[in-house]
C-alpha positions as CSV (number, residue, x, y, z in Angstrom):
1,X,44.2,13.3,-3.7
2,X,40.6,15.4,-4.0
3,X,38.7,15.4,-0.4
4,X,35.0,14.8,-1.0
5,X,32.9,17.5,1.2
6,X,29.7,16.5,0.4
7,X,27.7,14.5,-1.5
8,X,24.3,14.9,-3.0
9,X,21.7,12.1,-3.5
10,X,20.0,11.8,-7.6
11,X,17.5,8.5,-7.4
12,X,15.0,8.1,-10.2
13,X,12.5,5.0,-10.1
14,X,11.4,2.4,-12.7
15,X,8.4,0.8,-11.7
16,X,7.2,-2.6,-13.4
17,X,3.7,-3.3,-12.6
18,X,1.6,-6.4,-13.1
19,X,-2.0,-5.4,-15.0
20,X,-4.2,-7.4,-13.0
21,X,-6.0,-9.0,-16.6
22,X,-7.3,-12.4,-17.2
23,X,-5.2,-12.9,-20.6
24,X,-1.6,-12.3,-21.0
25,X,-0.9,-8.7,-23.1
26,X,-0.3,-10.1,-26.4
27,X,-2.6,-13.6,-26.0
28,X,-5.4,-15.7,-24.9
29,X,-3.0,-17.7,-22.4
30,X,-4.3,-16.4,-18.7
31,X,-2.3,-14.4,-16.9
32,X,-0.9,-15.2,-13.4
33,X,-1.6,-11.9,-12.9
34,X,-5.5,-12.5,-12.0
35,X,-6.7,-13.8,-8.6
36,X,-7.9,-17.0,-10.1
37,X,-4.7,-18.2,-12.2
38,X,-2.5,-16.9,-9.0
39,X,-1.7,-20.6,-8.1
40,X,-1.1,-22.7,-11.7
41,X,1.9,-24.9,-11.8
42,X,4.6,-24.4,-13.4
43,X,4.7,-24.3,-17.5
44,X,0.8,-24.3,-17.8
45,X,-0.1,-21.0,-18.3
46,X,1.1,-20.5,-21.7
47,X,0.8,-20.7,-25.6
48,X,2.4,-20.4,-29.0
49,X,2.2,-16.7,-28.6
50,X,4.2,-17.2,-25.5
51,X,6.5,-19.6,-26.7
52,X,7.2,-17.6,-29.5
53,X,6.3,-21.2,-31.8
54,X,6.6,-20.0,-35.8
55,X,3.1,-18.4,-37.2
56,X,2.4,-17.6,-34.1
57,X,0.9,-14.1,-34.0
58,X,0.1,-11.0,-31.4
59,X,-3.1,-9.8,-30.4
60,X,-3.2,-6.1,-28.5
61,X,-5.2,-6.6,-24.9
62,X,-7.7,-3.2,-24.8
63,X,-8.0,-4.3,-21.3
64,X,-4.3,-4.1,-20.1
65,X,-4.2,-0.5,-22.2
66,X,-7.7,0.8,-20.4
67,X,-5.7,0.2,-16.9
68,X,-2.7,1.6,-17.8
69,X,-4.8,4.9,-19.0
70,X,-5.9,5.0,-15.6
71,X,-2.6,4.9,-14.1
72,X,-1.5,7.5,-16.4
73,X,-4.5,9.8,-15.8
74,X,-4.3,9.5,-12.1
75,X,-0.4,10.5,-12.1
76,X,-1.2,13.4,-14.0
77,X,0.0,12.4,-17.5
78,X,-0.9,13.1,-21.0
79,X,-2.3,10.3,-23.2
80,X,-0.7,9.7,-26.4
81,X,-3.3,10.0,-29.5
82,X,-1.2,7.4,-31.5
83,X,1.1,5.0,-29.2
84,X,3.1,2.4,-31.0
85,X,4.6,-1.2,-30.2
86,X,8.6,-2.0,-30.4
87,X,10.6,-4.7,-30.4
88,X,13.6,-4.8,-27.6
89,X,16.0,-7.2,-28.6
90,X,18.1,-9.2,-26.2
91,X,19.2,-12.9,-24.8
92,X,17.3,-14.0,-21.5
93,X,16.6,-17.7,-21.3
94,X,13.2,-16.7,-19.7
95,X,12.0,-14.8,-23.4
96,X,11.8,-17.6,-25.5
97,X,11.6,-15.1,-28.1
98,X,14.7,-13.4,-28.1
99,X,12.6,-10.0,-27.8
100,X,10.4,-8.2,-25.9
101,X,7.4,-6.1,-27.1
102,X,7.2,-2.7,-25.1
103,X,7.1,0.8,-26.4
104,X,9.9,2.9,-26.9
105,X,9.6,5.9,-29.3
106,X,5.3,6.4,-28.7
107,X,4.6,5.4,-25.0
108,X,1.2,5.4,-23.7
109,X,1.4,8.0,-21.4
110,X,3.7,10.6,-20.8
111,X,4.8,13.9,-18.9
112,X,3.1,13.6,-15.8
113,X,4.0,14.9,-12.4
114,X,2.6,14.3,-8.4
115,X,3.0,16.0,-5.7
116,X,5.0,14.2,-3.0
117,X,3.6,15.1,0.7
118,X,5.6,16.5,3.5
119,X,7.4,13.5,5.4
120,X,7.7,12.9,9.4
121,X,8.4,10.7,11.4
122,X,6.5,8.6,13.9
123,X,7.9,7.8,17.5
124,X,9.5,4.7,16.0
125,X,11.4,6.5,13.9
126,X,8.9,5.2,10.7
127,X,8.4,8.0,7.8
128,X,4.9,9.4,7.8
129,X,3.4,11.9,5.3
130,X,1.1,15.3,5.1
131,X,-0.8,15.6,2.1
132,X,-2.1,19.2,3.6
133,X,1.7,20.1,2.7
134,X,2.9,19.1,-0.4
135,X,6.2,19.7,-0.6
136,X,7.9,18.0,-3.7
137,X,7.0,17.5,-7.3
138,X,8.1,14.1,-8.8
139,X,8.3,14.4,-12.6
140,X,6.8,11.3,-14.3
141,X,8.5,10.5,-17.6
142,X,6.2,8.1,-19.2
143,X,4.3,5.1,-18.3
144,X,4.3,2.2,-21.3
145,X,2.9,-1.0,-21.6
146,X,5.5,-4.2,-22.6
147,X,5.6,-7.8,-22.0
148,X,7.0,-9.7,-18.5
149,X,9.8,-12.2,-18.6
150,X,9.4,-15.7,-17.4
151,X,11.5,-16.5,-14.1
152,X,14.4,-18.4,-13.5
153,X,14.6,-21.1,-11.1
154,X,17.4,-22.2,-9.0
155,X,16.6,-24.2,-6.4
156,X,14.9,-28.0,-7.5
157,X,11.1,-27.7,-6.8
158,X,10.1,-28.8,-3.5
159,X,13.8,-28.4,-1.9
160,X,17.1,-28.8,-2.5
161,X,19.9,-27.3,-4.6
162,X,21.2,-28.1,-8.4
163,X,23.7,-26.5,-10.4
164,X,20.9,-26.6,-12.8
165,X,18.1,-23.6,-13.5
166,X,14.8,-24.2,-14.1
167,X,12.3,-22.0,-16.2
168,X,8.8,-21.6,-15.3
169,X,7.2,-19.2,-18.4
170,X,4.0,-18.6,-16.5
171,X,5.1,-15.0,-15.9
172,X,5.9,-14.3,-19.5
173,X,4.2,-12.0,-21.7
174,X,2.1,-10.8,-18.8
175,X,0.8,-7.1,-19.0
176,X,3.3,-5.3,-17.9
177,X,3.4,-1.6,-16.9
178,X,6.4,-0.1,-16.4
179,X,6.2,4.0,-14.7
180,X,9.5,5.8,-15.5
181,X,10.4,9.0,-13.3
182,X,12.6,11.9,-13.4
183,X,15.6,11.7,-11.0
184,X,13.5,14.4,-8.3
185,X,14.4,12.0,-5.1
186,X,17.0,13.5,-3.3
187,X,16.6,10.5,0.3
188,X,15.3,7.1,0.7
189,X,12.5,8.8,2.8
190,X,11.0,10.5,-0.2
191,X,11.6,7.1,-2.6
192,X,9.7,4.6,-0.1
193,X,7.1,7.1,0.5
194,X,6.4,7.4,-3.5
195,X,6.8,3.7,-3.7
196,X,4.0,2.8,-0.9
197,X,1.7,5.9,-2.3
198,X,1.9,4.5,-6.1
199,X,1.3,0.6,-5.0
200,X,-1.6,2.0,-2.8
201,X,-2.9,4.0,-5.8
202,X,-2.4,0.9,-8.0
203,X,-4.0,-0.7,-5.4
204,X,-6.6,1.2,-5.0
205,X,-7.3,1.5,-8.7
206,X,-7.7,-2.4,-8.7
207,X,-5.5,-2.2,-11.6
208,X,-3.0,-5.0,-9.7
209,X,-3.4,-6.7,-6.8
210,X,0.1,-5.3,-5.6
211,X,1.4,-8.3,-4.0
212,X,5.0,-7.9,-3.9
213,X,5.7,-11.1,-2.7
214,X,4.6,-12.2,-5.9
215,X,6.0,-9.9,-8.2
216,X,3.3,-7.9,-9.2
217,X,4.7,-4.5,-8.0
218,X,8.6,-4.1,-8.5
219,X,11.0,-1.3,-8.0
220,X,14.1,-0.2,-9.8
221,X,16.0,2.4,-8.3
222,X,18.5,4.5,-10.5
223,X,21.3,5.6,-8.3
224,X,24.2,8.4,-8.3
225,X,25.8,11.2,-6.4
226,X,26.6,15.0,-7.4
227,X,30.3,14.6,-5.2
228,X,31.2,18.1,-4.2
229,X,35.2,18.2,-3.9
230,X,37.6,20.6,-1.5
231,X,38.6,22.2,-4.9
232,X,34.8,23.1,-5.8
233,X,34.8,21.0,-8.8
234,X,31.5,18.6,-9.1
235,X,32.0,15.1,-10.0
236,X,28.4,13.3,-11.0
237,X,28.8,9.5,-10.2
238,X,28.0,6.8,-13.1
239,X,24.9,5.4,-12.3
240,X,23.7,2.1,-10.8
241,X,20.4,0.3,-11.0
242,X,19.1,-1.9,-8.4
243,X,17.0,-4.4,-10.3
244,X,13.9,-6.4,-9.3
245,X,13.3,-4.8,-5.6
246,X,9.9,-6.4,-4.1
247,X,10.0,-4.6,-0.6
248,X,10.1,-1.4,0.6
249,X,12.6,-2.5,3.4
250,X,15.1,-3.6,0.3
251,X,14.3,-0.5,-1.7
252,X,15.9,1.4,1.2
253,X,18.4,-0.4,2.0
254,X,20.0,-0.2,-1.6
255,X,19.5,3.4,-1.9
256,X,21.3,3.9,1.4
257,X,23.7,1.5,0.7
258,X,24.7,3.2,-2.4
259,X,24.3,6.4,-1.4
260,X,27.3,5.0,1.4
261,X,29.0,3.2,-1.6
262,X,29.2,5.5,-4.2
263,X,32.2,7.8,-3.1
264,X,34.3,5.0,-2.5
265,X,33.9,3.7,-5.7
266,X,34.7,6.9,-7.4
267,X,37.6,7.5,-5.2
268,X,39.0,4.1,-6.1
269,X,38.2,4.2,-10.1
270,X,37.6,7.6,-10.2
271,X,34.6,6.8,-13.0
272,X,32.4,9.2,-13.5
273,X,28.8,9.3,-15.1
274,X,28.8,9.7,-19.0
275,X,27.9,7.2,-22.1
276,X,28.6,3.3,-21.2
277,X,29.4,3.5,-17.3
278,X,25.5,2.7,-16.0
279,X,25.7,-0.9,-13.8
280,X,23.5,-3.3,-13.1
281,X,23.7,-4.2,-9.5
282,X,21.0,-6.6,-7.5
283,X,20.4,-7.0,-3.7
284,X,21.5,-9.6,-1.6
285,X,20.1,-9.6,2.1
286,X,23.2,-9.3,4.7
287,X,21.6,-9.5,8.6
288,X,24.9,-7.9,9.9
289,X,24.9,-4.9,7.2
290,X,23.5,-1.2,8.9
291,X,21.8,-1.5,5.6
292,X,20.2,-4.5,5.9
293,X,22.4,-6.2,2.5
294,X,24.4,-5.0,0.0
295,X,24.6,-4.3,-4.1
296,X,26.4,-7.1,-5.9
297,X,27.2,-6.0,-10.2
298,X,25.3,-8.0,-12.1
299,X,26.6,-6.7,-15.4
300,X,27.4,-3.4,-17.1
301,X,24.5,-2.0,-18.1
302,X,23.5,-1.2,-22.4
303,X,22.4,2.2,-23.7
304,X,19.0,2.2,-25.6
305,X,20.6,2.1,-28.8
306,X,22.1,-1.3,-27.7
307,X,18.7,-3.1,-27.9
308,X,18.4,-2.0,-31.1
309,X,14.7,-1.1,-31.0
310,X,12.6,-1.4,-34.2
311,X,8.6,-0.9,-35.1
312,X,7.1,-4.1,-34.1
313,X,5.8,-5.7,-38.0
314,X,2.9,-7.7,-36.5
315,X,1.1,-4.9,-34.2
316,X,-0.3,-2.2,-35.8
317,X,-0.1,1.6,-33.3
318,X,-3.2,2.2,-31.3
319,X,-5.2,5.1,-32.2
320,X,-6.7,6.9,-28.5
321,X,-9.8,8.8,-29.2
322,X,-10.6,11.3,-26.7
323,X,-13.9,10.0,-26.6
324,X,-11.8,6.8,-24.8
325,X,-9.8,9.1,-22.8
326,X,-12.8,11.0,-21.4
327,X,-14.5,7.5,-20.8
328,X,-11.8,5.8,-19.0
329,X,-11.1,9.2,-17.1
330,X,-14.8,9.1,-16.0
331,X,-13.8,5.3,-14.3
332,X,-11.4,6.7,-11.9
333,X,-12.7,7.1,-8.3
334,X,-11.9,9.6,-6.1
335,X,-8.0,8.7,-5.6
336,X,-6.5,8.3,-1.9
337,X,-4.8,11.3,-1.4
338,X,-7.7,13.5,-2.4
339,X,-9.9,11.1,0.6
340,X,-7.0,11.9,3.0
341,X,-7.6,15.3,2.6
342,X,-11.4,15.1,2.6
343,X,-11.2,13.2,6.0
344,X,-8.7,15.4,7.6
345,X,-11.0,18.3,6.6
346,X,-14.4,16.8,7.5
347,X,-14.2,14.4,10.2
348,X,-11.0,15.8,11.9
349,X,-9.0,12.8,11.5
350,X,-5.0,12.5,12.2
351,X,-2.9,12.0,8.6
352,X,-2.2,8.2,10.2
353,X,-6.1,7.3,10.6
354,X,-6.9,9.1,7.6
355,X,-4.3,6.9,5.6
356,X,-4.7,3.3,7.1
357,X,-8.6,4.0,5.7
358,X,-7.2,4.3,2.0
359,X,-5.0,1.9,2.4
360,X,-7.7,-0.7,0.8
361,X,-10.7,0.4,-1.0
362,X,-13.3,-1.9,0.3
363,X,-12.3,-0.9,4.0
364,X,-12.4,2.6,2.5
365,X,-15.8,2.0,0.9
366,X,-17.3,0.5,3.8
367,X,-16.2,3.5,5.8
368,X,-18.1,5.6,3.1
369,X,-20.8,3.4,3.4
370,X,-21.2,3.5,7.0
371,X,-20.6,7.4,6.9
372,X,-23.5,8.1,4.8
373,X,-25.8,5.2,6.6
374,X,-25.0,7.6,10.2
375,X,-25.7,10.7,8.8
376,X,-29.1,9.3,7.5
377,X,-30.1,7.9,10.7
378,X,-29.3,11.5,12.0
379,X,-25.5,11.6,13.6
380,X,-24.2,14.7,12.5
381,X,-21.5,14.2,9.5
382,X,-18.1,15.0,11.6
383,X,-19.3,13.0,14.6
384,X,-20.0,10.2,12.0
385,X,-16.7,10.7,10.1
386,X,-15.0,10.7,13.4
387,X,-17.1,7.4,15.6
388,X,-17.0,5.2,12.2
389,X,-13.1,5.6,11.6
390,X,-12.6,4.8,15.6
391,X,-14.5,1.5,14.9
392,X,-13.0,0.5,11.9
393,X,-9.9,1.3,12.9
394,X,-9.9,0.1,16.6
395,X,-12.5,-2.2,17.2
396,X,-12.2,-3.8,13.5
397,X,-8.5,-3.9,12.7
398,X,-8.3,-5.4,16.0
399,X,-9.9,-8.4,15.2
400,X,-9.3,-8.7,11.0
401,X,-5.5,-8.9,12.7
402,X,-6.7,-11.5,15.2
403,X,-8.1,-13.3,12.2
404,X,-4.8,-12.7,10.2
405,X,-2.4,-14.7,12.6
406,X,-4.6,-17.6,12.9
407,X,-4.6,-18.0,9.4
408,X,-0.9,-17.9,9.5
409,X,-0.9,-20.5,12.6
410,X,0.1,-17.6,15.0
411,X,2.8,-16.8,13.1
412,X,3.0,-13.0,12.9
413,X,4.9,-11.7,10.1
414,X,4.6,-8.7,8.9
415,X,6.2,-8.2,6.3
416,X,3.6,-10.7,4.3
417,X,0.8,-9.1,2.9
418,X,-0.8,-12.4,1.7
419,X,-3.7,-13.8,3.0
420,X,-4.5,-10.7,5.3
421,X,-7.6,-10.3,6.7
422,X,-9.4,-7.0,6.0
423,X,-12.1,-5.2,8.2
424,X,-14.8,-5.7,5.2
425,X,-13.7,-9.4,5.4
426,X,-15.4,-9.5,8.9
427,X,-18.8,-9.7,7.7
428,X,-19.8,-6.6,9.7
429,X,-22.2,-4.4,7.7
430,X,-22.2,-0.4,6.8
431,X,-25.8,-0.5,8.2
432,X,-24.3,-1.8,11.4
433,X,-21.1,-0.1,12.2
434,X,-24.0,2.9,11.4
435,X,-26.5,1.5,14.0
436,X,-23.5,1.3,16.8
437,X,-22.3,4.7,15.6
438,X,-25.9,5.9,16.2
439,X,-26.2,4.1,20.3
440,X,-22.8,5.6,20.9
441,X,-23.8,8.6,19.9
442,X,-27.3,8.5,22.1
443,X,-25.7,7.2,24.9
444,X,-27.4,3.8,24.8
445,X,-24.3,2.3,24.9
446,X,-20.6,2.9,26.2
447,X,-17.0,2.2,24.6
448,X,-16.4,-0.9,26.2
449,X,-20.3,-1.9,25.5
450,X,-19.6,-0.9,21.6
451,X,-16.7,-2.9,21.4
452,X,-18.2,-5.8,22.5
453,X,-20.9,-5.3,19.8
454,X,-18.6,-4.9,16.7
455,X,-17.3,-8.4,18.0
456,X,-20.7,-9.8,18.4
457,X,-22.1,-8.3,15.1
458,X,-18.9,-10.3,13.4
459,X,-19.8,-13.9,14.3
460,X,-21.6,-15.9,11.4
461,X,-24.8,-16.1,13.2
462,X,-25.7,-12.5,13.7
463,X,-25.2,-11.5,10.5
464,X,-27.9,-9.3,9.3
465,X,-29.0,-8.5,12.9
466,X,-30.3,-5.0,13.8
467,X,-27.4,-3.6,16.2
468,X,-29.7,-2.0,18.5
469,X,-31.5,-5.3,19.1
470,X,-28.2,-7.5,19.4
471,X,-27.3,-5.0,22.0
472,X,-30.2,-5.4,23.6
473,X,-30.2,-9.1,23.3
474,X,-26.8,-9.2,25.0
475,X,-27.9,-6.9,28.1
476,X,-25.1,-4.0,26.6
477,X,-27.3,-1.2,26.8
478,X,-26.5,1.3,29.8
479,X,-28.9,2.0,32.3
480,X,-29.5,4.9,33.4
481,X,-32.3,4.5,36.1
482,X,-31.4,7.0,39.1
483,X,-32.1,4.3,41.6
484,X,-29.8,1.3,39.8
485,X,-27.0,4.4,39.8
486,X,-27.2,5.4,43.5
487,X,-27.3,1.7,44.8
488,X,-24.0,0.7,42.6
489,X,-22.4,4.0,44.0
490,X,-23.7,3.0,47.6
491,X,-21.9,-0.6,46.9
492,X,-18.5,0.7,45.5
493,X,-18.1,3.0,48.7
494,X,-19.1,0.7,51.0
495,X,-16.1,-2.0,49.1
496,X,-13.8,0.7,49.2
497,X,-13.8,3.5,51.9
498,X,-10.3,4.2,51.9
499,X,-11.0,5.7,48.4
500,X,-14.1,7.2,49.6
501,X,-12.2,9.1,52.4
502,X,-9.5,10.0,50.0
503,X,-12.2,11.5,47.8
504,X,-14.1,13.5,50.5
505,X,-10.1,14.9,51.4
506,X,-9.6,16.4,48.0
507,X,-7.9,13.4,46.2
508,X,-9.7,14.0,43.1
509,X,-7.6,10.6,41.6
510,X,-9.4,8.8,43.6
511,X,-12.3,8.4,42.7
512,X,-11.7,6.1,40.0
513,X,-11.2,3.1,42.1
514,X,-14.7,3.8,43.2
515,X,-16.3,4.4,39.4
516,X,-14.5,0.6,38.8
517,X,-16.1,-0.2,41.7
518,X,-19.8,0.4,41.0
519,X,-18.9,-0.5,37.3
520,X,-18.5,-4.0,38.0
521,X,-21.4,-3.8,40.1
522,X,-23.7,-2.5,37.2
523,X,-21.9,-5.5,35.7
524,X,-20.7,-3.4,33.0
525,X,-24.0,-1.7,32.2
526,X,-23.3,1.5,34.1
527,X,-22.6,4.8,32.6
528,X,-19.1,5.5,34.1
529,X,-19.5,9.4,33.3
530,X,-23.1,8.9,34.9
531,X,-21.8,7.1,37.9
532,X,-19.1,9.6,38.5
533,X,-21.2,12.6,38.4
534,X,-22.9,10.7,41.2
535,X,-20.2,9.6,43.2
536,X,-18.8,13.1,43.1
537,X,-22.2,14.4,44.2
538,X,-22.8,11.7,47.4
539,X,-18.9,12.4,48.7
């Protein structure tokens, strides 16, 4: 019996995502996809395209293949100058037309590649990433435009359990984009890192709104092992994909599960990789598995030429002008890694700040915005870069989270990314995270005093309000009179003379009991540098 000595890790992703149109891709019915269709019932978002009702015909959305050229462009892929529709034939009870339109031979976009940062890890053990060292390049194989599925439904709406299924066809023949890698991931690290840049990007892009929840961002992992043997021989393991993944948590858990599972299996059926031995496997959620769940086989899977793909008859092939191209390329923002960077560079910010501003473009456009609003009102660029991130980051993510679990009824779940409060949601303006950036910087006010401001400056009623005359409005501009600082000082060592004595005998710690002190009895408008210097000058 062969010993296996060690084991190699091959993971290559599928990843369908939602287009974020109003209309479905081949028809006028809306799409779920949009914000405002989000919440139809059941069976209403649909038509005889959709149904797949005789005479009914196609109709190519330019919208859904505009926002899949931007995908493609911003993962470094080639646009095809012709691209051509296919018909994918098989049974799901969810496709009422026994077929699904996608692209097979002539995909939209293809041979692309990103750079994957270097990964770390954070004190909790969570992956972080680098983008000043770029480590890995992930081969993309194409990115092509197809048609959703409708969803199966098995328990009976509003609670309960049947042996029946229910279909809801909302979902189907939504815009679909489905990004197809080469196998470059060699740990579950480097997968859920590409996973979270890509639904940021996609994010970012406003080409989905990336709810995973939802569906609108899925991942398909496709698994196997190079098994190195005591004998030296190489056995490649037949490959399994993990279908319909919508958190990163699952995405890992399968990869790791299989990458524990796959030697057994070999070692027990001794199967190895070649033409008819690719599985379909799904998760199921186990709380006592180190993994978090397990694999269960679905079926075996087909090979391409089992769908028997054919030239769809009623969609003629797109023609992409570069003229498009160049027009569509000229749409893309900067992209988020390129702003990491930038901010690293220029405002000295950590990789972890620098990411959480990307993370959502209007937070990262406010940012911008209030970047550029310092500067002009004369804060030099890094120490604006650098004050604006802390108060977006502290002072504003503070209370957008606040905000977040009351919406939820104090119910803090993290792992729902629906109905979350953003920063720009707060009402707080460029102009005035600008204007506090600006006191802070002149010393008019202090940390504490700036906090207090952001929070001010987010209520309804001061909306619009100059910052510098809220502040002044709310008594949270320091003083800095000589004679208000030497009579706090006076007060906080006659309150606490122990500390006073401790001082004047070289315990330098001491002292701040006594800055407290004459803080509270500036009532917080004291310069606690200011009153320091002066404490350390009368003792």
């Amino acid at each position: 019996m062969p010993t296996i000595v060690a084991t190699q890790l091959k993971v290559g992703l599928e990843i369908h995502i939602q287009l974020a149109t109003r209309c479905k891709m081949f028809s006028r019915a809306p799409s779920p996809a949009a914000r405002e269709f989000e919440h139809a019932a059941p069976n209403t978002l649909v038509d005889p395209t959709v149904l797949g009702l005789p005479g009914a015909l196609p109709v190519i959305n330019g919208r859904a293949i505009e926002l899949s050229m931007q995908v493609g462009l911003a993962l470094g892929c080639s646009i095809a100058p012709v691209t051509r529709w296919d018909r994918k034939s098989y049974f799901y009870p969810d496709m009422p037309k026994n077929y699904q339109i996608s692209q097979y031979q002539l995909p939209l976009c293809f041979d692309g590649s990103v750079e994957l940062p270097s990964i770390a890890h954070d004190a909790n053990g969570n992956p972080e990433f680098d983008v000043q060292r770029p480590v890995k390049k992930i081969g993309i194989i194409r990115a092509h435009l197809e048609e959703d599925a409708g969803k199966l439904l098995h328990e009976i709406p509003g609670g309960g359990r049947t042996d029946a299924s229910f279909i809801d066809l909302n979902r189907a023949g939504t815009a679909l984009l489905e990004v197809v890698t080469q196998p470059d991931f060699s740990s579950a690290d480097e997968v859920v890192m590409f996973a979270h840049l890509l639904r940021g990007l996609c994010r970012f892009l406003r080409v989905t709104q990336g709810v995973m929840q939802r569906g609108h961002i899925r991942f398909e992992p496709n698994i196997n092992l190079v098994l190195t043997l005591d004998d030296g021989r190489l056995i490649y393991t037949p490959i399994v994909e993990v279908k319909n993944l919508n958190s990163f948590k699952a995405l890992r858990g399968a990869i790791e599960f299989e990458h524990a599972q796959q030697p057994h299996r070999w070692l027990q059926t001794g199967i190895e990789f070649g033409p008819g031995s690719k599985a379909t496997r799904g998760w199921e959620e186990v709380s006592a598995s180190p993994h978090g769940g397990r694999t269960v086989l679905q079926r075996e899977k087909e090979d391409a030429h089992d769908y028997r793909y054919f030239p769809d008859p009623d969609l003629l092939p797109v023609r992409v002008e570069q003229a498009w191209i160049e027009s569509v390329r000229a749409s893309i923002p900067e992209l988020p890694l390129a702003r990491v960077r930038r901010y690293q560079h220029h405002a000295g910010l950590t990789p972890k700040e620098a990411a959480a501003l990307v993370d959502e473009r209007a937070v990262c456009d406010l940012y911008e915005a209030a970047v550029d609003e310092a500067v002009r009102l004369g804060v030099p660029a890094e120490r604006a870069g650098k004050q604006a991130a802390n108060f977006i980051l502290q002072s504003g993510a503070k209370r957008a989270n606040g905000q977040t679990l009351a919406r939820r009824d104090g119910q803090n779940d993290a792992s729902d990314d629906l109905d979350v409060v953003l920063v720009s949601d707060l009402g707080v303006s460029a102009q005035q995270i600008a204007q506090i950036v600006k006191l802070k910087e002149d010393g008019q006010v202090g940390s504490n005093q700036a906090d207090q401001l952001f929070g001010l400056l987010c209520e309804p009623v001061n909306r619009g309000i100059d910052a510098g005359t809220l502040a002044l409005r709310h008594g949270l501009l320091l003083v800095r009179d000589a004679a208000a600082l030497a009579r706090w000082c006076e007060q906080a060592i006659a309150e606490q003379p122990k500390a006073a004595q401790d001082v004047r005998a070289g315990k330098s710690a001491a002292i701040g009991r006594l800055v407290g002190a004459a803080m509270k009895a500036s009532a917080g408008q004291g310069d606690a540098a200011q009153i320091r210097e002066q404490l350390e000058k009368m003792l």
